[in-house]
mmCIF file of the N, C-alpha and C atoms, coordinates in Angstrom:
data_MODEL
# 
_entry.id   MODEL 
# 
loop_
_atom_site.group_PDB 
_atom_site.id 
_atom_site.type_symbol 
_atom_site.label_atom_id 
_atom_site.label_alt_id 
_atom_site.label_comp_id 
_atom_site.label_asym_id 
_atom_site.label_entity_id 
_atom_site.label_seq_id 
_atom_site.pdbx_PDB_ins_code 
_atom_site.Cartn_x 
_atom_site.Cartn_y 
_atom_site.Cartn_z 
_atom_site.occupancy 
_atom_site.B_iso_or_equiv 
_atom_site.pdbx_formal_charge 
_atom_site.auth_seq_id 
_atom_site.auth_comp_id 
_atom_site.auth_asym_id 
_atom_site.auth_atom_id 
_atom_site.pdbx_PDB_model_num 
ATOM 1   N N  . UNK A 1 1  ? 98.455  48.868 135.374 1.00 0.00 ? 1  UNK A N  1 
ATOM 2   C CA . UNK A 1 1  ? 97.244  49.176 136.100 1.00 0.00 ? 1  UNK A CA 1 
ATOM 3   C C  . UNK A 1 1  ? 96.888  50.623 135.819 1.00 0.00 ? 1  UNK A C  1 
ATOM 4   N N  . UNK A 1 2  ? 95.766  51.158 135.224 1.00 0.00 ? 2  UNK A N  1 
ATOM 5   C CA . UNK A 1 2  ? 95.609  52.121 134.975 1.00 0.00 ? 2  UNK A CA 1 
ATOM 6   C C  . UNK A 1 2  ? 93.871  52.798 134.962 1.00 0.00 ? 2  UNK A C  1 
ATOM 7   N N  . UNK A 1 3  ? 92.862  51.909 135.417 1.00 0.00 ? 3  UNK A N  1 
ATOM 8   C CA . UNK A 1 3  ? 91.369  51.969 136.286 1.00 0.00 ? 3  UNK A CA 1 
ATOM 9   C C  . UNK A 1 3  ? 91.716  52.358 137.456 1.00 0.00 ? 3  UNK A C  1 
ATOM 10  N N  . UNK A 1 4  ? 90.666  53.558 137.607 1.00 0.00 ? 4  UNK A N  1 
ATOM 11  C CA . UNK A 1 4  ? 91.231  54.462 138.570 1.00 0.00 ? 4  UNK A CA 1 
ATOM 12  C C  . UNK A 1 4  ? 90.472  53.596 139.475 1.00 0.00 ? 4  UNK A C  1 
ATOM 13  N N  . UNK A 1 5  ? 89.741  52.989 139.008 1.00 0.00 ? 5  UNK A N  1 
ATOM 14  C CA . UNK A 1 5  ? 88.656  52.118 140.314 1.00 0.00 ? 5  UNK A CA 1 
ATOM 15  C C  . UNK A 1 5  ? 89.686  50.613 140.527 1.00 0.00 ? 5  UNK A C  1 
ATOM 16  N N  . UNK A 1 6  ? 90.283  50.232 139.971 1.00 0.00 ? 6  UNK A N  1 
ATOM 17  C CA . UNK A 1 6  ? 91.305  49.054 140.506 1.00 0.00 ? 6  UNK A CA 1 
ATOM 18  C C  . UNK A 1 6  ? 92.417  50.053 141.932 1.00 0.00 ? 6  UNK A C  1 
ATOM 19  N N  . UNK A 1 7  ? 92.848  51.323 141.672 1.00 0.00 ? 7  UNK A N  1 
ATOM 20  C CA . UNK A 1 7  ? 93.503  51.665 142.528 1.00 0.00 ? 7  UNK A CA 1 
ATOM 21  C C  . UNK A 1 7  ? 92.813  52.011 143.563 1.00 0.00 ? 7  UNK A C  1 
ATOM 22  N N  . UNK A 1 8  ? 92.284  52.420 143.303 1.00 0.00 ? 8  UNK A N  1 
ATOM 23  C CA . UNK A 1 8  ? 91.536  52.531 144.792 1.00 0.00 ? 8  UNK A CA 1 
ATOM 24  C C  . UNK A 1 8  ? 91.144  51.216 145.400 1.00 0.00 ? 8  UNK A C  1 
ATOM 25  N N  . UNK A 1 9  ? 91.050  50.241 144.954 1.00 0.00 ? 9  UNK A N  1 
ATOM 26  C CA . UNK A 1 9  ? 90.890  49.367 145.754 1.00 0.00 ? 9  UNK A CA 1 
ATOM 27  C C  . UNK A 1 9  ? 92.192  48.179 145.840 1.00 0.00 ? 9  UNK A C  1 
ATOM 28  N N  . UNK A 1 10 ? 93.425  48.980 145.837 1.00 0.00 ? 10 UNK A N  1 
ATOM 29  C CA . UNK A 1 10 ? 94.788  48.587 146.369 1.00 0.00 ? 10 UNK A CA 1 
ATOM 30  C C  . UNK A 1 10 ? 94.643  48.953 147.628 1.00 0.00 ? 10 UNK A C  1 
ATOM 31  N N  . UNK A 1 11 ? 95.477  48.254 148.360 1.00 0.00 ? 11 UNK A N  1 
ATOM 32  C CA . UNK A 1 11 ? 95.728  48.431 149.326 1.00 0.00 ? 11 UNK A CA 1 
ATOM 33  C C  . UNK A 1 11 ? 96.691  49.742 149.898 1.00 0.00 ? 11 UNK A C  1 
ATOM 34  N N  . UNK A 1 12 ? 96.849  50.472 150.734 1.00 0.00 ? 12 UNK A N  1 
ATOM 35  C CA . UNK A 1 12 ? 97.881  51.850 150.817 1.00 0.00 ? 12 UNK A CA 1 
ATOM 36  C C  . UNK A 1 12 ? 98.836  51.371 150.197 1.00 0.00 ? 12 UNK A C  1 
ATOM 37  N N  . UNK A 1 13 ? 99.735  50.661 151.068 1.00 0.00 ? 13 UNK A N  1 
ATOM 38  C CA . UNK A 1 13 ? 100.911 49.806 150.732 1.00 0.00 ? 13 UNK A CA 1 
ATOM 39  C C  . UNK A 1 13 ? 101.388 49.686 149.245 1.00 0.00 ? 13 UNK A C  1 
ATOM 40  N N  . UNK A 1 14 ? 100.390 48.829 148.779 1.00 0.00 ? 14 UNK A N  1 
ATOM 41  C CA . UNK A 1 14 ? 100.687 48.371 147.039 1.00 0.00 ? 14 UNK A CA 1 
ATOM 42  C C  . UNK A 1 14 ? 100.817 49.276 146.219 1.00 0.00 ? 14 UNK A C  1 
ATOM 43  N N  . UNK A 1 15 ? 99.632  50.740 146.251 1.00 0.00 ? 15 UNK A N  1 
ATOM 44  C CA . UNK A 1 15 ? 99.508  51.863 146.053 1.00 0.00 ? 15 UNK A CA 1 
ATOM 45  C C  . UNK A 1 15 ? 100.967 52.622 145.654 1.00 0.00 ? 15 UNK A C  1 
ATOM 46  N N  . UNK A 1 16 ? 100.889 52.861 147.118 1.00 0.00 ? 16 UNK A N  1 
ATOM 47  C CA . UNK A 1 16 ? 102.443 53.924 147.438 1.00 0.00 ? 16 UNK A CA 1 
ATOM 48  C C  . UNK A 1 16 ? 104.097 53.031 146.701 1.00 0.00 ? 16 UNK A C  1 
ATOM 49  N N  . UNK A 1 17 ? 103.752 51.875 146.371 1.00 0.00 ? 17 UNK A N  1 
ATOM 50  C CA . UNK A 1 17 ? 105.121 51.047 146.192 1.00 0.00 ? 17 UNK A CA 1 
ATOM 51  C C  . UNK A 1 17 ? 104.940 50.967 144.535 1.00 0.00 ? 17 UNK A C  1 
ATOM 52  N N  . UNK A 1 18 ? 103.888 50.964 144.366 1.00 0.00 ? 18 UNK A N  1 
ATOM 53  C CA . UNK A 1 18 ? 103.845 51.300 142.732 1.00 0.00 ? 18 UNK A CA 1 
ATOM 54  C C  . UNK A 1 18 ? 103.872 52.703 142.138 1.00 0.00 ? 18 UNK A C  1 
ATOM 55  N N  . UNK A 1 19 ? 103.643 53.649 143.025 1.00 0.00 ? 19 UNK A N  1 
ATOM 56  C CA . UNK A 1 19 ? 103.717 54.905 142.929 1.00 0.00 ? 19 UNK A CA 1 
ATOM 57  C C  . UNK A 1 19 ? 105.205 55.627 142.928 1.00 0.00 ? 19 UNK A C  1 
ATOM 58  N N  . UNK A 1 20 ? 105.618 54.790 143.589 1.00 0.00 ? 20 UNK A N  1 
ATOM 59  C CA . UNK A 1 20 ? 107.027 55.024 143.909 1.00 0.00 ? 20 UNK A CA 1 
ATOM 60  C C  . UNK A 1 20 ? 108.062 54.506 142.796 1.00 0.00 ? 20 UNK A C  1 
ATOM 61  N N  . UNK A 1 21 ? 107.656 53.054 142.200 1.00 0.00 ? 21 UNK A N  1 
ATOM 62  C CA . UNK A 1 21 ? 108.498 52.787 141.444 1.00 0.00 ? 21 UNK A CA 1 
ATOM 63  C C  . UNK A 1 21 ? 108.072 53.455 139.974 1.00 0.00 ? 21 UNK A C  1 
ATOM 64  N N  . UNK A 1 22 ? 106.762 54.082 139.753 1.00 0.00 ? 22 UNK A N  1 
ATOM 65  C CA . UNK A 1 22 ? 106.580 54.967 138.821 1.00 0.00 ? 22 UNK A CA 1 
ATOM 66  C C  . UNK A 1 22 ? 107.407 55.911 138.586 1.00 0.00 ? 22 UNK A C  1 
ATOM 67  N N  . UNK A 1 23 ? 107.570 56.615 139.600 1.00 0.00 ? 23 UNK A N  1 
ATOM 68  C CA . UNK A 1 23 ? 108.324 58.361 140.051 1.00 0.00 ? 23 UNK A CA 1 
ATOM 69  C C  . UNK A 1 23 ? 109.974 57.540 139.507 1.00 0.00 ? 23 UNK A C  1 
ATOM 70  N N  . UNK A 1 24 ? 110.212 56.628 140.047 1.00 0.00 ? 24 UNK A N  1 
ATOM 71  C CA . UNK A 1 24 ? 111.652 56.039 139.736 1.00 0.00 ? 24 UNK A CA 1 
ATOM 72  C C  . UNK A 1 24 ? 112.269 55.852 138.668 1.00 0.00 ? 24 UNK A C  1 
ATOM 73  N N  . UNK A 1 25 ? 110.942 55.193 137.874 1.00 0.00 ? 25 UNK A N  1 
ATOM 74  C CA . UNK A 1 25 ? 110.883 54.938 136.280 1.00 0.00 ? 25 UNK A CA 1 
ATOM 75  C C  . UNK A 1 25 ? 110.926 56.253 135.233 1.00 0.00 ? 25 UNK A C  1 
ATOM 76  N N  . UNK A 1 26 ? 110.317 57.047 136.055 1.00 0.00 ? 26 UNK A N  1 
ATOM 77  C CA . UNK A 1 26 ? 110.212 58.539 135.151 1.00 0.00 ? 26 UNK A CA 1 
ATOM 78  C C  . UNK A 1 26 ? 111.490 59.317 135.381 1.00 0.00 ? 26 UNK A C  1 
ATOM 79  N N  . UNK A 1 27 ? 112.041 59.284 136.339 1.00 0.00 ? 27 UNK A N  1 
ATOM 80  C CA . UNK A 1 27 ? 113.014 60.091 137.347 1.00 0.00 ? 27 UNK A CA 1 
ATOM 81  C C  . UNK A 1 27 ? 114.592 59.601 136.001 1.00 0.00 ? 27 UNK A C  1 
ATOM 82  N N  . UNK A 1 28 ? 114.352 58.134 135.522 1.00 0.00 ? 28 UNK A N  1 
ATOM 83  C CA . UNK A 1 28 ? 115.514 57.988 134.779 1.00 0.00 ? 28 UNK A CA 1 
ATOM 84  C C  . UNK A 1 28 ? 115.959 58.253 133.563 1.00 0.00 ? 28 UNK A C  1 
ATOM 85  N N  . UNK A 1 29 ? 114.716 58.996 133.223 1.00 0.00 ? 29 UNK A N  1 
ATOM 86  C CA . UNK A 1 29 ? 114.426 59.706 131.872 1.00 0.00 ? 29 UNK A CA 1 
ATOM 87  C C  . UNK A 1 29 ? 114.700 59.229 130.670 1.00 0.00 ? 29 UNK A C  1 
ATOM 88  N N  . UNK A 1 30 ? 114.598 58.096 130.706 1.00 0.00 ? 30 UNK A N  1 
ATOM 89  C CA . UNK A 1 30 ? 114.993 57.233 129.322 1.00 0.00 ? 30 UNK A CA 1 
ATOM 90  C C  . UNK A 1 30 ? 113.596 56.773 128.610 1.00 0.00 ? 30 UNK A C  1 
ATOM 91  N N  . UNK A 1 31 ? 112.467 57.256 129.388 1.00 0.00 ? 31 UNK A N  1 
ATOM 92  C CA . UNK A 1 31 ? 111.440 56.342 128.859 1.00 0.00 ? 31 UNK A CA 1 
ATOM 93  C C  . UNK A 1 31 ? 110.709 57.382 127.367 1.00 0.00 ? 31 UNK A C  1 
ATOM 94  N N  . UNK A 1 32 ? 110.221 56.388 126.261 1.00 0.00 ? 32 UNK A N  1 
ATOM 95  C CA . UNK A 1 32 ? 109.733 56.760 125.535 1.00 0.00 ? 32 UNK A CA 1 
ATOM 96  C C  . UNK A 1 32 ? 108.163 58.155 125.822 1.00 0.00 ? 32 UNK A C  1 
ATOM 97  N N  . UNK A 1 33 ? 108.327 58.493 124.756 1.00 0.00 ? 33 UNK A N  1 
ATOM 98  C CA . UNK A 1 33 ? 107.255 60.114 125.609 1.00 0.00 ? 33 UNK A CA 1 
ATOM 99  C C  . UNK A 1 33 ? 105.636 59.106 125.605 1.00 0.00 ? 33 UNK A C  1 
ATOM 100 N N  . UNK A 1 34 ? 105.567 58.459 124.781 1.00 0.00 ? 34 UNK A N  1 
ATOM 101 C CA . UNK A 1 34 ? 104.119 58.071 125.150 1.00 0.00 ? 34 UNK A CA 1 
ATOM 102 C C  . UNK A 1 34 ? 103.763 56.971 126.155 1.00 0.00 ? 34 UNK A C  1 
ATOM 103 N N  . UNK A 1 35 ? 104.815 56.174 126.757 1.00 0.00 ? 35 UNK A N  1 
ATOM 104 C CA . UNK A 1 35 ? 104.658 55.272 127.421 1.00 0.00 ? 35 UNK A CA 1 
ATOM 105 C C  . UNK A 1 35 ? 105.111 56.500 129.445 1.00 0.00 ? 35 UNK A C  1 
ATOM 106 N N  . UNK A 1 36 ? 105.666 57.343 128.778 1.00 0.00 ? 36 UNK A N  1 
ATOM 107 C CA . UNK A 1 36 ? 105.835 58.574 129.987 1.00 0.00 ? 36 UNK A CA 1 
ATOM 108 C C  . UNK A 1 36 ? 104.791 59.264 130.032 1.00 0.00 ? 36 UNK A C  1 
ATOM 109 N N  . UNK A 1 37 ? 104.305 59.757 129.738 1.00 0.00 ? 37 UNK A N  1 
ATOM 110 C CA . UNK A 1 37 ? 102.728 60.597 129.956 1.00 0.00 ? 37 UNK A CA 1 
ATOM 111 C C  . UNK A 1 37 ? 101.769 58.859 130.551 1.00 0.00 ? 37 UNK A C  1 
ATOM 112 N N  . UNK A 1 38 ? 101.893 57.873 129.583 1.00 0.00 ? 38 UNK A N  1 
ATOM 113 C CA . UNK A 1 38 ? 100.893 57.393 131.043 1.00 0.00 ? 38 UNK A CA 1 
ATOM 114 C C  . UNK A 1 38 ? 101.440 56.726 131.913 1.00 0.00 ? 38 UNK A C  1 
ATOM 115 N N  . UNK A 1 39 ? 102.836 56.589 132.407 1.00 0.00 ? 39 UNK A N  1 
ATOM 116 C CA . UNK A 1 39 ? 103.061 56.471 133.086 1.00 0.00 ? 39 UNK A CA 1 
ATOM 117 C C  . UNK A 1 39 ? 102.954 57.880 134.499 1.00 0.00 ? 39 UNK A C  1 
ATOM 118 N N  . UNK A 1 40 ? 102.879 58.775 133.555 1.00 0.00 ? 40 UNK A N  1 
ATOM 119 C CA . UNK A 1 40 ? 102.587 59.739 134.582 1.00 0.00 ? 40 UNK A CA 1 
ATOM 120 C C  . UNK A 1 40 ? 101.042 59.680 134.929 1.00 0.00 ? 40 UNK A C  1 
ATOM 121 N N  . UNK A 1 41 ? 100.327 59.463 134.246 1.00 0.00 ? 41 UNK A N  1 
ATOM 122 C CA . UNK A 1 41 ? 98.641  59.392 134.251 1.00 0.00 ? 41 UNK A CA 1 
ATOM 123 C C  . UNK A 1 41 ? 98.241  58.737 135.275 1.00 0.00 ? 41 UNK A C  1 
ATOM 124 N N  . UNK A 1 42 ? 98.761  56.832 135.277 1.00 0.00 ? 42 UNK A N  1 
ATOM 125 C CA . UNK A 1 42 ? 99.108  56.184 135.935 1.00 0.00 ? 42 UNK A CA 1 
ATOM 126 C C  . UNK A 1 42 ? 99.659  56.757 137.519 1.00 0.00 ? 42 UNK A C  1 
ATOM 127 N N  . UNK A 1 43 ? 100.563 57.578 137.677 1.00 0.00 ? 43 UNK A N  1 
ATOM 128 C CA . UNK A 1 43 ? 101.531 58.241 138.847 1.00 0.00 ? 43 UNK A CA 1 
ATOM 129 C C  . UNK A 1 43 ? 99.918  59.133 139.199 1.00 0.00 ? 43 UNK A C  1 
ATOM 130 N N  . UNK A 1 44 ? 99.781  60.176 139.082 1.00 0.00 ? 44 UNK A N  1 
ATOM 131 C CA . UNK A 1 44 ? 98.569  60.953 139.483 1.00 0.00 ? 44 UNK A CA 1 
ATOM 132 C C  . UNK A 1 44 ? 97.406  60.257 139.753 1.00 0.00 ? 44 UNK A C  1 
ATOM 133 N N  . UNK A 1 45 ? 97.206  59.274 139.330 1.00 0.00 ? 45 UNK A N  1 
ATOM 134 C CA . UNK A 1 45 ? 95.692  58.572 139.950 1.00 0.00 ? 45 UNK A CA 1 
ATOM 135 C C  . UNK A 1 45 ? 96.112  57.568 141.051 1.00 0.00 ? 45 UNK A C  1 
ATOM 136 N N  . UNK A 1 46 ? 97.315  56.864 141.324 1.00 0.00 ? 46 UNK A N  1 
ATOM 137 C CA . UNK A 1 46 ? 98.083  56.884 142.322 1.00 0.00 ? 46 UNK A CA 1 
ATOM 138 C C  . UNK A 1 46 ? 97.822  57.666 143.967 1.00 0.00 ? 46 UNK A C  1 
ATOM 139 N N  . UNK A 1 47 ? 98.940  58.883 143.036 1.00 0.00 ? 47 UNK A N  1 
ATOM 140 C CA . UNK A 1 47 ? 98.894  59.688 144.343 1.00 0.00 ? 47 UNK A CA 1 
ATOM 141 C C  . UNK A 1 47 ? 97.754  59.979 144.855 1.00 0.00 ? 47 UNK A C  1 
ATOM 142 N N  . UNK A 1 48 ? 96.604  60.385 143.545 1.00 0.00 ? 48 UNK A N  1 
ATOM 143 C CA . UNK A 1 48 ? 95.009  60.292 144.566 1.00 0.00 ? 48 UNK A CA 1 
ATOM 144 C C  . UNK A 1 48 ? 94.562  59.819 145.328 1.00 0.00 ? 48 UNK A C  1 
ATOM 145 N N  . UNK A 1 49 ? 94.360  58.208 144.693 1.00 0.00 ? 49 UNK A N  1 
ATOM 146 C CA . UNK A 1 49 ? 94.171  57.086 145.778 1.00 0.00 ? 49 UNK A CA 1 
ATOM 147 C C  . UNK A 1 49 ? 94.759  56.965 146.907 1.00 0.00 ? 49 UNK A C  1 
ATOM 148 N N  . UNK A 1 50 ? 95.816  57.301 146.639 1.00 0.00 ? 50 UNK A N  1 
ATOM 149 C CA . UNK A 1 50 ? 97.178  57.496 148.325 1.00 0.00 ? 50 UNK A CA 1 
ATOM 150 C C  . UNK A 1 50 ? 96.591  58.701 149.042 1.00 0.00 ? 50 UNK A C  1 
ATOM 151 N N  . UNK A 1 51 ? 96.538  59.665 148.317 1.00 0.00 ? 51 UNK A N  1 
ATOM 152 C CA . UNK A 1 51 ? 95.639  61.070 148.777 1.00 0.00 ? 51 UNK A CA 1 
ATOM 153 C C  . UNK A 1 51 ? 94.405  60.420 150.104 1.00 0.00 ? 51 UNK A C  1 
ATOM 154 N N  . UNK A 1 52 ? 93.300  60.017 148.854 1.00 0.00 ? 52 UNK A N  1 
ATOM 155 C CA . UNK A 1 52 ? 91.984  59.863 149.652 1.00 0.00 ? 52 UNK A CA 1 
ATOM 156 C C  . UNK A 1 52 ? 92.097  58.576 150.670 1.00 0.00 ? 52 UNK A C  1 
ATOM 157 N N  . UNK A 1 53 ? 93.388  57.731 150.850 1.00 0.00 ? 53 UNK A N  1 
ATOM 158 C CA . UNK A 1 53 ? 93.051  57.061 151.852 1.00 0.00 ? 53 UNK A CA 1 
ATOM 159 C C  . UNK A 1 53 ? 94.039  57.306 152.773 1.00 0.00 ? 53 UNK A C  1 
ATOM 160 N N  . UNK A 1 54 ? 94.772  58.431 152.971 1.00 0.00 ? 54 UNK A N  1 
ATOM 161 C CA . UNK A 1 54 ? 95.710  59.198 154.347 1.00 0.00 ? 54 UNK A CA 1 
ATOM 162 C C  . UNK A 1 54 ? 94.528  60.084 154.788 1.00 0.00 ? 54 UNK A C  1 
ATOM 163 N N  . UNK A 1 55 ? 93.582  60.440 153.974 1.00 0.00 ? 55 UNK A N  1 
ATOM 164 C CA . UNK A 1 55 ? 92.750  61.380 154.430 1.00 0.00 ? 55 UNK A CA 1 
ATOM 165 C C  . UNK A 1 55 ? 91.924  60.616 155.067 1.00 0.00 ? 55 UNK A C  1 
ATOM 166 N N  . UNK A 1 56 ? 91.105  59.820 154.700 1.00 0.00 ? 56 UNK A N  1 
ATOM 167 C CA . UNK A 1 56 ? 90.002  59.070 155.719 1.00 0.00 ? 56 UNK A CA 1 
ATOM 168 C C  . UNK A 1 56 ? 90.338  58.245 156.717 1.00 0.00 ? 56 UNK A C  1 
ATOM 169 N N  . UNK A 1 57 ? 91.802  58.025 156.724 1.00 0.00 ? 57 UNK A N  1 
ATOM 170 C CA . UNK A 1 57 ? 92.778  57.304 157.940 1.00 0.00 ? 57 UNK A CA 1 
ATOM 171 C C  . UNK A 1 57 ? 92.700  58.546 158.878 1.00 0.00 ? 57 UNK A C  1 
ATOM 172 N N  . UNK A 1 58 ? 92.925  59.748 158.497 1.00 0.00 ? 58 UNK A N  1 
ATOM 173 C CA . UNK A 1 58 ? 92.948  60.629 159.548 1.00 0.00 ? 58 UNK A CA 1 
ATOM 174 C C  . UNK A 1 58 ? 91.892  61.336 160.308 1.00 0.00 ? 58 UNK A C  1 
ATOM 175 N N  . UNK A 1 59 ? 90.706  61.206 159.136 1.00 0.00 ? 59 UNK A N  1 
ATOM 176 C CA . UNK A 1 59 ? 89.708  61.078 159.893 1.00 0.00 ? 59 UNK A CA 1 
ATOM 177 C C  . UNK A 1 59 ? 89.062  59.848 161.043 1.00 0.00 ? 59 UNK A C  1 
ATOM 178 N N  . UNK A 1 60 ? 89.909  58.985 160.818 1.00 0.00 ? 60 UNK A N  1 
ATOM 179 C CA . UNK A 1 60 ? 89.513  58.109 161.860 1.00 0.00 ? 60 UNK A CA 1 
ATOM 180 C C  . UNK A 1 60 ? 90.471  58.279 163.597 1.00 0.00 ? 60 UNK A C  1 
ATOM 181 N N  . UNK A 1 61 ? 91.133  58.776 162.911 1.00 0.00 ? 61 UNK A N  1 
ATOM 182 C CA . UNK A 1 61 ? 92.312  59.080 164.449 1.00 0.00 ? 61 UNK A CA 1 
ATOM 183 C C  . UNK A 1 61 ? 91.595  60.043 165.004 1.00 0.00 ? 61 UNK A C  1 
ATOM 184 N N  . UNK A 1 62 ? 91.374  59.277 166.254 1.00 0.00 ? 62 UNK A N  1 
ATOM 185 C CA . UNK A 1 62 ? 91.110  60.250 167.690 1.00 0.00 ? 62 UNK A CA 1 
ATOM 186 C C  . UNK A 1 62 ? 92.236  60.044 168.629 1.00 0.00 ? 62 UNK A C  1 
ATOM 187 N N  . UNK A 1 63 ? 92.356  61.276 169.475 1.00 0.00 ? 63 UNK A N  1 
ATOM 188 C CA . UNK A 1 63 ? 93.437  61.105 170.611 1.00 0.00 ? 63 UNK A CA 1 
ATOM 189 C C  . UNK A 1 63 ? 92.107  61.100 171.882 1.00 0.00 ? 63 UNK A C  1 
ATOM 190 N N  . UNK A 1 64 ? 92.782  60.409 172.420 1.00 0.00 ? 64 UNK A N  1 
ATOM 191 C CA . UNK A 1 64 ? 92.190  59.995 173.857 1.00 0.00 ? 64 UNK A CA 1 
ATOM 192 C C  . UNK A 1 64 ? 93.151  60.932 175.019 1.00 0.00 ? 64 UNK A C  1 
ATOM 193 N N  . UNK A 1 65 ? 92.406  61.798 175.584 1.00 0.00 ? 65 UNK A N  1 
ATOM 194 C CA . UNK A 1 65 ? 93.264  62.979 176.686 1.00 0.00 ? 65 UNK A CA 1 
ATOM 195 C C  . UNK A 1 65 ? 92.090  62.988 177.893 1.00 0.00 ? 65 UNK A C  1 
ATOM 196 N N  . UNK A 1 66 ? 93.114  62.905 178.944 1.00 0.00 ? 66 UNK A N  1 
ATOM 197 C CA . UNK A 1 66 ? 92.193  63.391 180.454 1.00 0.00 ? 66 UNK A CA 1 
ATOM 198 C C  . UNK A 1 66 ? 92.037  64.989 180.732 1.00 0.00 ? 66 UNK A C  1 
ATOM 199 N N  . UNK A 1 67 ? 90.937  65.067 181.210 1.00 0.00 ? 67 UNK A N  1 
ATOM 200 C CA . UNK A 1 67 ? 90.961  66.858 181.211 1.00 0.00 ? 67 UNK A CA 1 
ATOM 201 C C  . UNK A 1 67 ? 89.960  66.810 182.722 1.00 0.00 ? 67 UNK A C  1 
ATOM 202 N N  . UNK A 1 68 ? 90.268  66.760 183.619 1.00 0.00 ? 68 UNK A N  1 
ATOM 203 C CA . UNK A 1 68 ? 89.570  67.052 185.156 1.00 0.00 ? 68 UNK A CA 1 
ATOM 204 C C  . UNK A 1 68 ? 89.336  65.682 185.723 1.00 0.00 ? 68 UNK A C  1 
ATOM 205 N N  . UNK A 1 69 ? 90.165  64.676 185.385 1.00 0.00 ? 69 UNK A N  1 
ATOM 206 C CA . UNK A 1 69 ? 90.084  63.262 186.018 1.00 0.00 ? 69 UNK A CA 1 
ATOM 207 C C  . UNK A 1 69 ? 89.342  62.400 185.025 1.00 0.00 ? 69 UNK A C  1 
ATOM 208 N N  . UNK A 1 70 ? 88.657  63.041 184.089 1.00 0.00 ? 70 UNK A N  1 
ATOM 209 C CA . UNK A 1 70 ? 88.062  62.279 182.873 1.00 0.00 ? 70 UNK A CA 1 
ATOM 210 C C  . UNK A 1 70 ? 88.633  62.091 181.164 1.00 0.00 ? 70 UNK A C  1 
ATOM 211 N N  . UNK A 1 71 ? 88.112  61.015 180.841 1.00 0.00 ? 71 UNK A N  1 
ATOM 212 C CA . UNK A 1 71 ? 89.116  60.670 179.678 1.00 0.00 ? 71 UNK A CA 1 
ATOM 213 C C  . UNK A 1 71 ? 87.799  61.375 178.538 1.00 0.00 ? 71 UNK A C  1 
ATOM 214 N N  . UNK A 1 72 ? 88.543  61.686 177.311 1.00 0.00 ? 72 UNK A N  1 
ATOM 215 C CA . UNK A 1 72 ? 87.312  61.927 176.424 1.00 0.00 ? 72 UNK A CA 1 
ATOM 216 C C  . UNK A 1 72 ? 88.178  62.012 174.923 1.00 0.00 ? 72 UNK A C  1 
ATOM 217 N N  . UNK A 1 73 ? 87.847  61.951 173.996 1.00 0.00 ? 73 UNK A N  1 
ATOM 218 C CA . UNK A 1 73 ? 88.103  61.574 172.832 1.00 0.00 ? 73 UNK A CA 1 
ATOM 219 C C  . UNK A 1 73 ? 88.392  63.445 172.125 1.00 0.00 ? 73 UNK A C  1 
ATOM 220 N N  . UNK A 1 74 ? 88.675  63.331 171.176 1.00 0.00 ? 74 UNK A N  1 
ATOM 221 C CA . UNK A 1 74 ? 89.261  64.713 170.499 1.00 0.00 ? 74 UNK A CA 1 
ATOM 222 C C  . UNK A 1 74 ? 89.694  63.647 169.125 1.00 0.00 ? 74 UNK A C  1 
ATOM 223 N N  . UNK A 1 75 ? 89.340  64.865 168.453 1.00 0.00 ? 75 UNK A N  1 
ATOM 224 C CA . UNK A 1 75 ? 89.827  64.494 166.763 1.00 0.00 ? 75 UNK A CA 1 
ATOM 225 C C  . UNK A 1 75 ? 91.248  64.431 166.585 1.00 0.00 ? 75 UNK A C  1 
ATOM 226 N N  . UNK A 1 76 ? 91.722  64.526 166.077 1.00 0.00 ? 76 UNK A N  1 
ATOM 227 C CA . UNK A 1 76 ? 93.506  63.905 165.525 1.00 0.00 ? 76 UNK A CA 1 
ATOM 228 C C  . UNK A 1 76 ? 93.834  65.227 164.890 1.00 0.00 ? 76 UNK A C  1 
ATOM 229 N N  . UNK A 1 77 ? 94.757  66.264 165.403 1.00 0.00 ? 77 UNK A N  1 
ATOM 230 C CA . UNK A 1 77 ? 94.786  67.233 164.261 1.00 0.00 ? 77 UNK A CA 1 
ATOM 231 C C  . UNK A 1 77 ? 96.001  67.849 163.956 1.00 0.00 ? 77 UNK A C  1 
ATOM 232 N N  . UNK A 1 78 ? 96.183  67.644 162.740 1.00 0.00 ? 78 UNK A N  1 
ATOM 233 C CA . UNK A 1 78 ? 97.857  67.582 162.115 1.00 0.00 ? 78 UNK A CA 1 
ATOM 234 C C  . UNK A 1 78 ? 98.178  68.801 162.296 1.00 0.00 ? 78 UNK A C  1 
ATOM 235 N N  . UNK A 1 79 ? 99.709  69.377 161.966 1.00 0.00 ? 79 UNK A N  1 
ATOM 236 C CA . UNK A 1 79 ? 100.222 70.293 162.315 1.00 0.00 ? 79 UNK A CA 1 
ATOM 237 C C  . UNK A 1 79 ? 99.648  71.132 161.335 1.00 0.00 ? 79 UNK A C  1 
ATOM 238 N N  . UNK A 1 80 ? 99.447  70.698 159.703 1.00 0.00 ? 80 UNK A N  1 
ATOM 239 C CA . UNK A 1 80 ? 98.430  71.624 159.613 1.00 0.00 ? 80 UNK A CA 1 
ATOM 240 C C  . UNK A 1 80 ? 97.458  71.956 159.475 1.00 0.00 ? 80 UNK A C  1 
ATOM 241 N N  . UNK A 1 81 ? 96.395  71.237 160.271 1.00 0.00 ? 81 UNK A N  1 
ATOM 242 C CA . UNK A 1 81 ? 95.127  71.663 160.652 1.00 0.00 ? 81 UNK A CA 1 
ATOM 243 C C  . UNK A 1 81 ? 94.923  72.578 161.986 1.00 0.00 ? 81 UNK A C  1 
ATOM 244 N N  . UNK A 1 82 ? 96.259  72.456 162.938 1.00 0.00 ? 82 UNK A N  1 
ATOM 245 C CA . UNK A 1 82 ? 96.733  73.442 164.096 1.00 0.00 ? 82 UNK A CA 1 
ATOM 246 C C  . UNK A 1 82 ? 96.417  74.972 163.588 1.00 0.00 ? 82 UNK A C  1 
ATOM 247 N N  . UNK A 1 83 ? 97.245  75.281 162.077 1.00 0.00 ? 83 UNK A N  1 
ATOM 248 C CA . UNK A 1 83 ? 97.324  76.658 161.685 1.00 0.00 ? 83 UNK A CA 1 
ATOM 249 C C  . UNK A 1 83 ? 96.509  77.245 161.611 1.00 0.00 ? 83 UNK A C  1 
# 
């Protein structure tokens, strides 16, 4: 799989588990150099896709907090968006 437009339309899951067994495949260093560069090519358009959909997941998280007997919504904000 190597259409950056097929990955993106994996699912997170399938994404991250092929991404993973990429990093695994490279990690054992036996692989030929041209079938390793796209397997790395492959790995980076990956992690993108994994990238841009933790990011728009987190834009969807709101926390729900009471503040004077009333409930009200607030954005989701990671430890480092705190900093």
């Amino acid at each position: 799989m190597s259409d950056k437009r097929d990955m993106n339309q994996l699912p997170f899951e399938q994404a991250l588990e092929r991404l993973e067994n990429v990093v695994e495949h490279l990690e054992k260093g036996d692989t030929p150099l041209e079938e390793a560069i796209q397997l790395f090519d492959e790995g980076m358009k990956l992690a993108h896709a994994c990238n841009k959909k933790l990011e728009w997941a987190e834009q969807k998280v709101e926390l729900l907090v009471q503040e004077n007997g009333e409930w009200k919504k607030e954005p989701f904000l990671s430890e480092e968006d705190a900093e």
